[in-house]
Every structure is written in structure tokens, then in C-alpha cells.
BAPATOR-218918 format. One line per 8 residues: for each residue z, x, y negated of N, C-alpha, C, O. Coordinates in steps of 0.001 Angstrom, whole numbers, plus 500000, padded with zeros to 6 digits. Example, Ala and Ser with C-alpha at 12.3 -4.5 7.8 and 13.67 -1.06 7.14 Angstrom:
507800 513190 505690 507800 512300 504500 507800 513200 503300 508465 514236 503319 | 507080 512850 502250 507140 513670 501060 507870 512900 499970 508039 513409 498862
This chain:
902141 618967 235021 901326 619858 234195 902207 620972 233646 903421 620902 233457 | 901296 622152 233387 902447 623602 233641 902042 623931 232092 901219 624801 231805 | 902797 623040 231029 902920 623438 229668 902450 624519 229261 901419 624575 228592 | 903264 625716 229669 902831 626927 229174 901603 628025 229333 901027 628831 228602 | 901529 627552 230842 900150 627408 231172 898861 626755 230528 897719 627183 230361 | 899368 625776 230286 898194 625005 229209 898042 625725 227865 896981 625664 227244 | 898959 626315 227477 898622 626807 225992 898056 628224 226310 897792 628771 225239 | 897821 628878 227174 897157 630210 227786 895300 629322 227487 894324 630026 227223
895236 628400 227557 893421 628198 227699 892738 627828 226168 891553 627514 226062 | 893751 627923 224901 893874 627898 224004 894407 628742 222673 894544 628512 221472 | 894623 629830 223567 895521 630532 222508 895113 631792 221627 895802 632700 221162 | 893901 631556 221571 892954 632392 220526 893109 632009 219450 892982 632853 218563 | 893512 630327 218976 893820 629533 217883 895730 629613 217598 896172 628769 216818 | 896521 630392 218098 898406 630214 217917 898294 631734 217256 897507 632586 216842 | 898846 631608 217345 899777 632839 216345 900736 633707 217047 900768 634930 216910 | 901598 632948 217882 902320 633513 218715 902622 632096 219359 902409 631093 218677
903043 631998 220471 903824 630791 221914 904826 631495 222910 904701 632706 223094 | 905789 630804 223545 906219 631021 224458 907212 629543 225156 907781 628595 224614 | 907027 629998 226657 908221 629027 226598 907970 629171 228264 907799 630207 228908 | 908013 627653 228779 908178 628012 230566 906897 626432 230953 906055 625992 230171 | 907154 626004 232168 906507 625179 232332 906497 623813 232078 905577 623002 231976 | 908354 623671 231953 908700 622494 231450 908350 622106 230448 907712 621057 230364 | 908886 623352 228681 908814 623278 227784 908525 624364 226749 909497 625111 226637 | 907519 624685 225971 907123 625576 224956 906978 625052 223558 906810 623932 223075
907141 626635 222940 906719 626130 221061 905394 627382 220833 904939 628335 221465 | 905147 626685 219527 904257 627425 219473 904454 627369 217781 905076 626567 217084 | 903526 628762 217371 903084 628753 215839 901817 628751 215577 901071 629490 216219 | 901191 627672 214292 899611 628046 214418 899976 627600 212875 900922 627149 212229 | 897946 628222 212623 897708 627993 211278 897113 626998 211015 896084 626755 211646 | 897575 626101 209994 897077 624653 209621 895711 624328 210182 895428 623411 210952 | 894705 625484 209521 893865 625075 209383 892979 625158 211559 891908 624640 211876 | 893695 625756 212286 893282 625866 213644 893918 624606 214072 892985 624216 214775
894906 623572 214189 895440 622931 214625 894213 621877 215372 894296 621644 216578 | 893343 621414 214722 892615 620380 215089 891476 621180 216543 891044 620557 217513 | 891276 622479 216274 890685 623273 217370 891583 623349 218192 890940 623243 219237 | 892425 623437 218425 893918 624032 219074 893796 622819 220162 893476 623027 221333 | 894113 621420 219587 894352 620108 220246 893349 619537 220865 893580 618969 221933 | 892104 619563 220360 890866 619436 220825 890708 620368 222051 889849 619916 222809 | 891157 621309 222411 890649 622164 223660 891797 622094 224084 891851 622915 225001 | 892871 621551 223960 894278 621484 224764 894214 620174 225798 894518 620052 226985
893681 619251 224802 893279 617912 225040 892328 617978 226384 892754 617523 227445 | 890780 618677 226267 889990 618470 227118 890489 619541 228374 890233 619152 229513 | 891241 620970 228218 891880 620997 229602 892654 620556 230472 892619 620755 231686 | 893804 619579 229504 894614 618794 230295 894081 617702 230970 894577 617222 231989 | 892766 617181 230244 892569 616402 231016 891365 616422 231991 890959 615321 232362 | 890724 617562 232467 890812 618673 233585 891546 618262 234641 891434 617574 235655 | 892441 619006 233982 893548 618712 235475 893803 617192 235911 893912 616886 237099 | 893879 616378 234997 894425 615148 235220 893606 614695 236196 894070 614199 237223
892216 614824 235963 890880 614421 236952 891057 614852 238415 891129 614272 239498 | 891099 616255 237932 891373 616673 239363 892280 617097 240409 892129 617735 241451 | 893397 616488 239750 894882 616994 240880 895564 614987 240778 896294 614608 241694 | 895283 614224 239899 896018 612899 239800 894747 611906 240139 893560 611971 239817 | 895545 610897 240978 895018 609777 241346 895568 608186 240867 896232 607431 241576 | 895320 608047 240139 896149 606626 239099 896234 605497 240279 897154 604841 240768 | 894641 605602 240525 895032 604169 241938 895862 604249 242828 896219 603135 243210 | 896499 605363 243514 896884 605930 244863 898452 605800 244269 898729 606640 243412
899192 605131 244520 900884 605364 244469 901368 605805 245419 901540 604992 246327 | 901870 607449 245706 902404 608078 246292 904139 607923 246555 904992 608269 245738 | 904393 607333 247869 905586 607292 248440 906552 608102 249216 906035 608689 250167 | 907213 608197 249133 908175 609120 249945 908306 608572 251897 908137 609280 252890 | 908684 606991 251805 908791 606283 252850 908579 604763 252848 908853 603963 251952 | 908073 604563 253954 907480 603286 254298 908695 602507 255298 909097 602984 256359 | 909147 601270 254725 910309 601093 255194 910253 599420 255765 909233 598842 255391 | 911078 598690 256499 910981 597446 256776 912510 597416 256365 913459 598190 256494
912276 595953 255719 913575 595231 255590 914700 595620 255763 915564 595888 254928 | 914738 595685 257388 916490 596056 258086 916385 597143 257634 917500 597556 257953 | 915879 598044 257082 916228 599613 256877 917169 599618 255798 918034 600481 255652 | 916998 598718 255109 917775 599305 253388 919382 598434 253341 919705 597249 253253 | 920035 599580 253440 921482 599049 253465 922086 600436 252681 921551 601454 252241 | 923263 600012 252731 924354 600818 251983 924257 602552 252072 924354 603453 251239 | 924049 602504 253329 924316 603762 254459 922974 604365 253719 923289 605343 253041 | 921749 604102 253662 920546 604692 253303 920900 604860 252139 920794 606053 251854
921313 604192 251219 921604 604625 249649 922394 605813 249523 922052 606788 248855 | 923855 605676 250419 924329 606933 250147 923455 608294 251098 923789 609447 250828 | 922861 608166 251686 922275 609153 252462 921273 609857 251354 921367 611058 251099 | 920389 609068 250777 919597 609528 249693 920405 610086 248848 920319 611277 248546 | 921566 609015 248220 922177 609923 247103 923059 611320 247063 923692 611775 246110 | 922867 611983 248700 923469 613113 248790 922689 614273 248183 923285 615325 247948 | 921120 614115 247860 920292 614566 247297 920331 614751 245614 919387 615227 244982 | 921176 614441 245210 921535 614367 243742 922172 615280 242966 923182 615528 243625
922224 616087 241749 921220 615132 241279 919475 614981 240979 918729 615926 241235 | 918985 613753 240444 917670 613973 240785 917104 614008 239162 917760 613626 238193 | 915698 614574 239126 915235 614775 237299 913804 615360 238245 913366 615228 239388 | 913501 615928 237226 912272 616694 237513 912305 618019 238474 913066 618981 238573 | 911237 617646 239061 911394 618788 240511 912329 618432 241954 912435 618733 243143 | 913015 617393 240674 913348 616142 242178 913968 614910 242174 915133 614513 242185 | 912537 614267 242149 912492 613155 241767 913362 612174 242961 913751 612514 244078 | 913478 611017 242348 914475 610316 243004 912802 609722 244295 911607 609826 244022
913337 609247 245390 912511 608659 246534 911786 607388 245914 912313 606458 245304 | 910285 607603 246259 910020 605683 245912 910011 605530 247374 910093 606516 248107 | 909915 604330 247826 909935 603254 248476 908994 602363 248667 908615 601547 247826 | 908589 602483 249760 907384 601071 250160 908059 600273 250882 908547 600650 251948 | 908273 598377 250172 908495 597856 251674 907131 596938 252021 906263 596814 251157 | 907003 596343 253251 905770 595912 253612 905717 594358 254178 906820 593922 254510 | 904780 593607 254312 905875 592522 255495 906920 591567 255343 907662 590965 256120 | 906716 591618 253814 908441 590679 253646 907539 589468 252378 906453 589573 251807
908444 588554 252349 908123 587347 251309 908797 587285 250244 909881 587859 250348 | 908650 586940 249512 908680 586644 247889 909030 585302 247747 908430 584275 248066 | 910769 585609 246883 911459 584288 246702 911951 584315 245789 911885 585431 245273 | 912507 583564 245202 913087 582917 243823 912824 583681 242578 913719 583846 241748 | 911479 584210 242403 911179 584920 241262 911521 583646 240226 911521 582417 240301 | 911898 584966 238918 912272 584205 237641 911927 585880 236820 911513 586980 237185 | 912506 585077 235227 911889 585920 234190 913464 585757 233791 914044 584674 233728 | 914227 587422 233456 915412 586950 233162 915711 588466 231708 914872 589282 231329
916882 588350 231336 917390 589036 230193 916889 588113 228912 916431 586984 229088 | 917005 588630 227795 917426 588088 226302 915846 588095 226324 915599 586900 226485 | 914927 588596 226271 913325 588182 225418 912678 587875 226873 911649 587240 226641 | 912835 588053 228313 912306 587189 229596 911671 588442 229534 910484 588290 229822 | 911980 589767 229253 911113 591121 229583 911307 591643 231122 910590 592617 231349 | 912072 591246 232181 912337 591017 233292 912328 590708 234247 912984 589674 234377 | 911806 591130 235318 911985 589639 236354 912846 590053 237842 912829 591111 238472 | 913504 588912 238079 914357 589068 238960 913975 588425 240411 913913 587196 240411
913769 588939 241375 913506 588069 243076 914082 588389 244071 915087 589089 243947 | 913719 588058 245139 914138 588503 246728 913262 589035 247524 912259 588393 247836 | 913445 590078 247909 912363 590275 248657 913065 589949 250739 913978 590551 251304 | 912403 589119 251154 913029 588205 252288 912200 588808 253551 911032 589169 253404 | 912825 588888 254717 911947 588978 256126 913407 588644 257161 914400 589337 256940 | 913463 587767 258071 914331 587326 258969 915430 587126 258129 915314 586910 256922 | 916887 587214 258947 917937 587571 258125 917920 588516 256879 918830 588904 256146 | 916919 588694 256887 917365 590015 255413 916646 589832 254069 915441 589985 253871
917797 589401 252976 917130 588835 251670 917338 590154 251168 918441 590701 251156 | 916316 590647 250768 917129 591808 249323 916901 591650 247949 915791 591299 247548 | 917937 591895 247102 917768 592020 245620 916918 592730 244751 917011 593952 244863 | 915932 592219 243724 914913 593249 243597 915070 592848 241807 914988 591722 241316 | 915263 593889 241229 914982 593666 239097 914017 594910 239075 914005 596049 239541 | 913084 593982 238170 912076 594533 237238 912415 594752 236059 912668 593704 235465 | 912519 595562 235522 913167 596051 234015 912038 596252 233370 911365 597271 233521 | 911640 594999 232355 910320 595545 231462 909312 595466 232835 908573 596451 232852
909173 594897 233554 907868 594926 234500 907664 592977 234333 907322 592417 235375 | 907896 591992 232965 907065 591170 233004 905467 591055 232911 904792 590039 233072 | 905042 592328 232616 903177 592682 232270 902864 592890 234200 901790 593413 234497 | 903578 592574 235075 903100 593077 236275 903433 591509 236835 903007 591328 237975 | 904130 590334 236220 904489 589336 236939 902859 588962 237794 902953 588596 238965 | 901651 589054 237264 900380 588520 237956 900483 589240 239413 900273 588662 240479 | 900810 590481 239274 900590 591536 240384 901509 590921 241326 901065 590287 242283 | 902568 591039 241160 903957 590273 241979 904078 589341 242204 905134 589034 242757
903204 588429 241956 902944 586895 242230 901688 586610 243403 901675 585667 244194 | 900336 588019 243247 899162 588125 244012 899635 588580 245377 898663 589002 246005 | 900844 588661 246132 900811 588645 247549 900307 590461 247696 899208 590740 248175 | 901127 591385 247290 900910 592643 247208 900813 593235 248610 901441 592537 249405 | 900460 593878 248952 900764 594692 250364 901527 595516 250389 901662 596061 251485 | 902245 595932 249431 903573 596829 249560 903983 596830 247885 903243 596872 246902 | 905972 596743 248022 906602 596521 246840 907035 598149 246994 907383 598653 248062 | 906948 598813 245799 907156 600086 245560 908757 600182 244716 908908 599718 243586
909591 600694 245301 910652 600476 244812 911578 601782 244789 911092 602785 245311 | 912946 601880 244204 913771 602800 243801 915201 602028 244708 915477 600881 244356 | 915724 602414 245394 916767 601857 245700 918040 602350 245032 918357 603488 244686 | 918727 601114 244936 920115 601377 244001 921299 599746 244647 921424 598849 245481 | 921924 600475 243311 923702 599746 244331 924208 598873 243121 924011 599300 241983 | 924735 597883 243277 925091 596647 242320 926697 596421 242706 927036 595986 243806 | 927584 596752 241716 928984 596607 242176 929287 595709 241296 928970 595826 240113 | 930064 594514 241866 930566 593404 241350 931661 593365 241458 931942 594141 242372
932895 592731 240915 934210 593006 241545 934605 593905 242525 935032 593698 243661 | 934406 594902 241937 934714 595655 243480 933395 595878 244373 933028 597049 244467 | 932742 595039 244947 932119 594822 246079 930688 595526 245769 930124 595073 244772 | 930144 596362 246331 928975 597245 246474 927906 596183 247225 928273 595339 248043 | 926275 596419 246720 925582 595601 247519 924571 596270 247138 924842 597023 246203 | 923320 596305 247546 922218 596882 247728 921455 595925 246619 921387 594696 246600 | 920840 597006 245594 919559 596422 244503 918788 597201 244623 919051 598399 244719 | 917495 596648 244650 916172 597350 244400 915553 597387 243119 915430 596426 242361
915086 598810 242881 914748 598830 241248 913018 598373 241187 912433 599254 241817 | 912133 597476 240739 910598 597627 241399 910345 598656 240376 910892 598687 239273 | 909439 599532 240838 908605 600664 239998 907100 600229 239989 906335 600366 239035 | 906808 599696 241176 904927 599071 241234 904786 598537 242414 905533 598830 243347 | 903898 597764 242502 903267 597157 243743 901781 597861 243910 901277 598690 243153 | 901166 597241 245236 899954 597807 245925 899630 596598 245650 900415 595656 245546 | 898298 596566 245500 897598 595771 245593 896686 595337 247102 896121 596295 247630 | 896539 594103 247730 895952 594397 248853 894336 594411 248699 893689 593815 247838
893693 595477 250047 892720 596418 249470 891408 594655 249539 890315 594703 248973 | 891842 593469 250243 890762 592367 250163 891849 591436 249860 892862 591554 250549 | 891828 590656 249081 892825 589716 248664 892520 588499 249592 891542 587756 249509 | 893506 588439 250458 892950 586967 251647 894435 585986 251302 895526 586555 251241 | 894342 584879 251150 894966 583911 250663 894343 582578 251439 893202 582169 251225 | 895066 582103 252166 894398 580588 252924 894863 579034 251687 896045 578766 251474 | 894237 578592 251336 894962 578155 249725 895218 576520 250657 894299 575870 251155 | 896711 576140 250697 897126 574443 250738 895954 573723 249951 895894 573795 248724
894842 572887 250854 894335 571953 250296 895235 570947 249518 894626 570498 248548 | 896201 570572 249616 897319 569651 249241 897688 569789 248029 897778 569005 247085 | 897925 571048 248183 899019 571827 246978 897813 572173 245651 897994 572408 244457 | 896491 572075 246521 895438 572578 245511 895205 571341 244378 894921 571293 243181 | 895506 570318 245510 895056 569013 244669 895614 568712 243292 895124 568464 242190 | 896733 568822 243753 897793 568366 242835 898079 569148 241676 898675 568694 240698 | 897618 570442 241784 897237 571238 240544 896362 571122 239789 896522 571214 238572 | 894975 570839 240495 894137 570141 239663 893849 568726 239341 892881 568490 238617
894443 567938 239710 895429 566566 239343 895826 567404 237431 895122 567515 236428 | 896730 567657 237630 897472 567963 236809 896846 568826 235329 897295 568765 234185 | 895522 569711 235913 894498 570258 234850 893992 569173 234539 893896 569086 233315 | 893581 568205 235130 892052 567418 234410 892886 566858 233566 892690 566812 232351 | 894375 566156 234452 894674 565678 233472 894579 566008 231452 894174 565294 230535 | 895021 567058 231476 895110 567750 230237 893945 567512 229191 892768 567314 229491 | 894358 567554 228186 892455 567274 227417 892770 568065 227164 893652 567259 227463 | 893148 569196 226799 892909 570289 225679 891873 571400 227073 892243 571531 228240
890812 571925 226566 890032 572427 226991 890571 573796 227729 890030 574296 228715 | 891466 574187 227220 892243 575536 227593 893690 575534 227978 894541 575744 227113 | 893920 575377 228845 896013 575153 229237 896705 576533 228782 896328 577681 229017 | 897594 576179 228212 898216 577078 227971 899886 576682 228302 900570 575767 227844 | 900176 577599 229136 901540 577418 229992 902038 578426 230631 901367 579288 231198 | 903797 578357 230553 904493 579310 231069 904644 579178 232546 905037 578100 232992 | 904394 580083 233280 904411 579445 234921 905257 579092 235187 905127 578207 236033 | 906626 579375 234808 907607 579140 235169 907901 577608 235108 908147 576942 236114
907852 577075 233760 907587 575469 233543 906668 574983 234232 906878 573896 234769 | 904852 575928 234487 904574 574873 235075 904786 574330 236467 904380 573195 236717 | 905480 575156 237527 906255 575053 238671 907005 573891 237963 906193 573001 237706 | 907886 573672 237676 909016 572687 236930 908398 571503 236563 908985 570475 236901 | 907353 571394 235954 906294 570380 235889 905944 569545 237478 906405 568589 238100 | 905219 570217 237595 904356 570095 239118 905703 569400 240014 906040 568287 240419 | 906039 570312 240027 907210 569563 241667 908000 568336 240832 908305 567354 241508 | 908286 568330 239663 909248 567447 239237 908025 565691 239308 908333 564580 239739
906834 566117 238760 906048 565050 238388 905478 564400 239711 905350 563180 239807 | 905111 565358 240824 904611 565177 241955 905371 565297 243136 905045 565185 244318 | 906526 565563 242550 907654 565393 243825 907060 566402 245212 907062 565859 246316 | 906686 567505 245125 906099 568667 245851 906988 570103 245431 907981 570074 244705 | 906619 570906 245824 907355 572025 246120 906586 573438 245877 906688 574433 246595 | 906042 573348 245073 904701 574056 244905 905642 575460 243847 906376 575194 242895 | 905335 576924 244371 906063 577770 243869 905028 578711 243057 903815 578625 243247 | 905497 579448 242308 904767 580379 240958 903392 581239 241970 902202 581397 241697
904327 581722 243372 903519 582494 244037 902347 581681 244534 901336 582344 244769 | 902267 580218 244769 901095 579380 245252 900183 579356 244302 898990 579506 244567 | 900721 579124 242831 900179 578749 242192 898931 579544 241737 897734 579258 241776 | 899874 581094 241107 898619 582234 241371 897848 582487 242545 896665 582828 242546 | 898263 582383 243119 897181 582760 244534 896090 581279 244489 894897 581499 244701 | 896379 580309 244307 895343 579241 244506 894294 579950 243589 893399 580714 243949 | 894590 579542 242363 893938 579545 241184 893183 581217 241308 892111 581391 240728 | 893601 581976 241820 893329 583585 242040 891968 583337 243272 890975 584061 243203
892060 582446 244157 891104 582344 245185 889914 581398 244667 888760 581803 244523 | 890281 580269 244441 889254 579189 244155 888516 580045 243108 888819 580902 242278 | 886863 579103 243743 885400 579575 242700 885764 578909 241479 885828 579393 240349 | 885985 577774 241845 885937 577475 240015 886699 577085 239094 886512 576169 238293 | 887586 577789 239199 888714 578183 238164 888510 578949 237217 887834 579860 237696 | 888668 579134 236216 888686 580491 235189 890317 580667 234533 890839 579768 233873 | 890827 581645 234763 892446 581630 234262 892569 583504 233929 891930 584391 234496 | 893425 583621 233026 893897 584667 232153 894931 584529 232514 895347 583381 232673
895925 585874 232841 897639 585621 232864 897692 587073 231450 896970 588054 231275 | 898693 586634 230831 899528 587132 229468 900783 587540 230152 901601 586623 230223 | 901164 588700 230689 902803 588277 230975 903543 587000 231812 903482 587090 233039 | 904173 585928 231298 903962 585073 232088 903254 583850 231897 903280 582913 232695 | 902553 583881 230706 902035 582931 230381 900342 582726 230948 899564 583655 230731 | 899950 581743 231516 899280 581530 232217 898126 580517 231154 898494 579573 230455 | 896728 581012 231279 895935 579950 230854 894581 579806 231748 893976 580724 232300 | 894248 578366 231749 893234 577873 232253 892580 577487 231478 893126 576906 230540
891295 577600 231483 890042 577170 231560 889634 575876 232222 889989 575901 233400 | 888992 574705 231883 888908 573527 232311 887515 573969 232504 886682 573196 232978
């Protein structure tokens, strides 16, 4: 949005403005301010309607697995540096599985996984993307990502930053009759009318009590498919409905 431009569809109410597209000031009189914002308000969001698409996450490249190595990081980062007007590349990958998710840093605002296809595991942190763990657990059709570099002693290795997932456009999930059981084994058990649980434990639960192998990603997807379930996810906290 072209700031200064925006204050041109309003400026019968300033006093004087100037500035560029990035950034402007302006002077007004107290008493215009609330006219001023009110018609600043409904042109910006004008445009928002008609040039932005919230559902649609726009990518740079659509990538498989073997693509993301060292060599692609520095190839991108010859493009630097990046800010506004040039933005760093997102990233679609497609096709790959979802492993050892966890919830990590000091308040679990985090989450850390793999994103896996043949030989190729890659490193993936969510910074502040625990409000998306449901999404990242639902079997996405593409992980939207920032690629970046993790140096450890010395040693350089490929991290992926997640920025968003796709959602897939029909959610198809074939749900383990087995694995289904034993989850709801484990609800009826419960008397309290409403479960309330961290997924993470209740994975830790489940396989420890039932000696099964049942992972965070089964768990949402069962409970996400079956008719008669009713469940809320909080972040990572998960509740059912009996």
C-alpha cells in the first residue's frame, strides 16, 4: 500500500502532508482527525479487497526435498540484502512427511520437526507458530517456508524457517481402524465429559499405556475425520467432547 498515495484520497481534512510511499507525516486539526481516519480506513481497505488475497499464499518456488541444500541457500543469498521491495523467497515444499514434531523454547511458543521424503530429512522451526500446530499436524499440501543455515561448531547445515502451510483443498485421511480404537479406548475411558490434554502427553499416554505407536499427526487427523467426535485445538492443547 502506497502511503502517500493514500493520504491524497483524504486530504481535504490535513493541513499540510508529505512523504513517499514507504513513509509520510502529516498535520491535521484535532477536531478533523476522526473524518481523516474514517475515510483513510475505508480506502485502504478498498484496496485490500481488491489487489490482496488472504487465502492464496503466494510463492516464489515450488520445490522437492533434494532441492534444498547449502548451494541453494547461498545462491539465494547472493540476492541480499533483502527488506521491502525485496523480499526474501518463500518456499513451497510438497510430498514430504512429518516427523518428530515437538513444542520447544522457554513458554513451548515453538515448534520444532522434520520435514522427511527418501534420504532427505530437513530441519524445520516455527518461531511463535504454536497457534498453527492444528494446521501442521492436518497433513498440509504444501509447507511454506524461508530457507536458512544453522552453524554449529563450525559446521553449516540447512534450517527451514515455517512462515505457513496450505491447507489441502479436500482433506482425505484413510484413518488406522486400530489406532482409532485405542483412542477411543482411552476417551470413554475418562469420565470427565470434556478431555482436556496436551497432545504432546497425550501421544506419551497412548503408546506408553497401549504399547502402540500412535503419533500427534494420527491423532489429529483421526479425530479431524471421524463423524462423531467433537474436538477444539487451543495451541497445543487439545479437547474432546465425549
Amino acid at each position: 500500500i502506497d502511503i502517500f498515495e493514500s493520504f491524497k484520497c483524504s486530504d481535504c481534512y490535513l493541513e499540510k502532508y508529505g512523504g513517499h510511499k514507504l513513509a509520510a507525516g502529516l498535520t491535521i486539526l484535532e477536531k478533523n482527525i476522526n473524518y481523516f481516519t474514517n475515510e483513510l480506513n475505508n480506502h485502504i481497505g478498498t484496496i485490500i479487497d481488491e489487489e490482496y488475497n488472504y487465502n492464496e499464499i503466494k510463492v516464489d518456488e515450488i520445490l522437492e526435498a533434494s532441492d534444498i541444500n547449502l548451494r541453494l541457500y547461498d545462491e539465494i543469498n547472493r540476492f541480499e540484502p533483502f527488506g521491502s521491495g525485496n523480499s526474501k523467497p518463500l518456499l513451497a515444499l510438497r510430498d514430504v512427511n512429518l516427523k518428530n514434531i515437538r513444542k520447544v523454547g522457554k513458554d513451548g511458543n515453538h515448534i520444532s520437526f522434520l520435514l522427511s521424503k527418501g534420504e532427505h530429512n530437513i530441519p524445520v522451526i516455527g518461531f511463535g507458530k504454536i497457534s498453527m500446530l492444528e494446521k501442521v499436524l492436518s497433513i498440509p499440501s504444501s509447507y511454506i517456508v524461508h530457507l536458512n543455515e544453522n552453524i554449529y561448531k563450525g559446521r553449516r547445515s540447512i534450517q527451514l524457517i515455517l512462515y505457513n502451510v496450505e491447507d489441502q483443498d479436500n482433506f482425505d485421511y484413510k484413518i488406522d481402524e486400530e489406532k482409532m480404537k485405542v483412542l477411543k479406548s482411552l476417551i470413554n475411558k475418562t469420565k470427565s465429559k470434556i478431555i482436556k490434554t496436551d497432545i504432546f502427553l497425550l501421544v506419551e499416554k497412548l503408546n506408553k499405556l497401549y504399547n502402540t505407536k500412535i503419533t500427534a499427526e494420527e491423532i489429529v487427523c483421526m479425530i479431524k475425520k471421524a463423524d462423531n467426535i467433537q474436538y477444539a485445538f487451543k495451541n497445543d492443547i487439545l479437547y474432546i467432547k465425549k
